[in-house]
C-alpha positions, 0 to 999 in steps of 0.5 A, a space after each residue: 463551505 465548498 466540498 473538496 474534489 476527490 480525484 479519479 485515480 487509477 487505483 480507484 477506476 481498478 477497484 471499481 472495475 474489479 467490484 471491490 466494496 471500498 469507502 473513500 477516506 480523504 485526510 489532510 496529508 502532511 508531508 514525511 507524516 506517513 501512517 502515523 497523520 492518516 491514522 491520527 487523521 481518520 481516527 483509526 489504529 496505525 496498525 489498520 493503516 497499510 503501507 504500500 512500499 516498493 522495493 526492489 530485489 538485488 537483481 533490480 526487480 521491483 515488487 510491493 510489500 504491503 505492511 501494518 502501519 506502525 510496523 516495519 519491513 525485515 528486508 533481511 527477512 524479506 530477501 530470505 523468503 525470496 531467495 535473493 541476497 538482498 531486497 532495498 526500497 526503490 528509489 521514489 523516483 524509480 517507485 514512480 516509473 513502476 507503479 505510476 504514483 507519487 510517493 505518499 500516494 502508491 496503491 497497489 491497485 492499479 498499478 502502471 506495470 504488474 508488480 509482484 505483491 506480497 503482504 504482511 500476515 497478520 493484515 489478512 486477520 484485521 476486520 477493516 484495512 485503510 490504503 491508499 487509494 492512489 493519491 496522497 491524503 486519500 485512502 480506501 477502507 475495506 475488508 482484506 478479503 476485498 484486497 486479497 481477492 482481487 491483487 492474490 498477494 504472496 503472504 510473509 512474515 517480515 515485520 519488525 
């Protein structure tokens, strides 16, 4: 059986660059599967899959929120914390033009332009994370302190 080619990604050369300690963990992605087909993929609990999600502020600035898995964002909540009116998802293809994946394939590392990150608390208390590495059916297990030292995310309390 042939072994499956894992791509070079942006998200991985700047994990590498930055001395993050990751393993990769390709899965067989589906597509509108989400957090819930990786976890069930890998084995592992939804709440350690990260989502990275990008949004963007009543004034169109975009930002990612990273968010537990089987939880979901208060963009109520999250405008709060920012001091706008409000904070929507990025339409995919306007995700695409910031971050420079695909939807279903957006890592925070690596990213085409800085984005502003912010990150669910309760991710930073989980011994392992699993995110995306930058391309669907591909994710990066490692530490939070990993992700925390090198991308410095706002932390928030916003989840549902």
């Amino acid at each position: 059986m042939a072994k499956e080619k894992i791509p070079v990604t942006p998200a991985i050369l700047a994990m590498k660059r930055e001395g993050v300690v990751f393993t990769l963990r390709p899965y067989r992605y589906e597509e509108h599967g989400g957090t819930r087909v990786s976890a069930r993929e890998l084995g592992v609990e939804e709440h350690c899959v990260v989502k990275t999600l990008v949004m963007e502020d009543d004034g169109g600035v975009p930002l990612i929120i990273l968010m537990h898995g089987d939880r979901q964002v208060s963009t109520k909540n999250l405008a709060r914390r920012l001091g706008v009116k409000a904070v929507a998802p990025c339409d995919p293809q306007v995700a695409e033009k910031h971050t420079g994946y695909r939807v279903g394939g957006t890592s925070p590392f690596g990213t085409r332009k800085p984005l502003r990150i912010f990150m669910e608390e309760g991710i930073a208390a989980l011994p392992r994370i699993l995110i995306n590495a930058g391309s669907r059916g591909l994710l990066a297990e490692m530490a939070p302190e990993e992700l925390i030292r090198v991308l410095k995310p706002v932390t928030v309390k916003v989840s549902l």
